[in-house]
N, C-alpha and C positions, 0 to 999 in steps of 0.2 A: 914668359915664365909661367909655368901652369900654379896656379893655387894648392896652396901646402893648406891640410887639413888636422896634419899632424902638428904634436909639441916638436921640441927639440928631444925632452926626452924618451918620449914614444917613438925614434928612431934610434936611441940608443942599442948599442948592439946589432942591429938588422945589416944584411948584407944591402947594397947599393939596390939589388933586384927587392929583396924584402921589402925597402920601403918605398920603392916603385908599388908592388902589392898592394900594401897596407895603405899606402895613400888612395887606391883606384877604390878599397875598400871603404874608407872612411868619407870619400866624397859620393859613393855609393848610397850609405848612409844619412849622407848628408842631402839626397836627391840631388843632386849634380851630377848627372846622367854626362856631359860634355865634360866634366876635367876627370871619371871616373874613368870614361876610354881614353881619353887621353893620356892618363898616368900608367892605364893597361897598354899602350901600344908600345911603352916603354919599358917594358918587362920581358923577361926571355920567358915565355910559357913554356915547360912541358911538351914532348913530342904527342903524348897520352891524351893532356887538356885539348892543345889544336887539333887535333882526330875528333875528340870529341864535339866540336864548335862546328867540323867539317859536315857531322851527322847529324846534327843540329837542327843547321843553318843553313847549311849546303856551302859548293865549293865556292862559290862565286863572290858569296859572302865575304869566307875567307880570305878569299884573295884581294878584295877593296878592304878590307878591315886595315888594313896598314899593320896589322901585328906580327913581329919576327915568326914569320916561318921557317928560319934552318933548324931550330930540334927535330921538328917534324921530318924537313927534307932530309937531314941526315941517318935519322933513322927508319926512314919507310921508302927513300930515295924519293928524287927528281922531280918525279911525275904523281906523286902521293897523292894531290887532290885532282888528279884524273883518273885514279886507278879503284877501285874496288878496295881496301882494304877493313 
């Protein structure tokens, strides 16, 4: 179980993914670098964010990071971090 950073009601309201976020965020803050990706690889990013992270970091990165890549692949297809986009 990953360390919650959050109250109970600093999750009020937030979708399941939100406070995936807000937790990656607050342990962020917290300098906890290890449950910050952690709570991030549980989060569905943005096809936009992982492009970004891709030109970063490069694809290789990406692809060990453990973070959901289908936004991505759905909207840029398949081969997204081989291709030029």
């Amino acid at each position: 179980m990953l360390k919650s950073y959050l109250r109970d009601d600093e999750k009020t309201g937030l979708s399941q993914n939100g406070i995936y976020l807000a937790e990656s965020q607050a342990a962020s803050e917290a300098d906890d670098t290890e449950t910050e990706w952690a709570w991030l690889r549980k989060a569905v990013l943005p096809a936009h964010s992982l492009l970004f992270l891709k030109h970063s970091k490069g694809a290789d990165w990406v692809r060990n990071s453990g973070l959901q890549l289908h936004p991505a692949a759905e909207k840029y297809g398949a081969d997204w971090l081989d291709n030029d986009i």
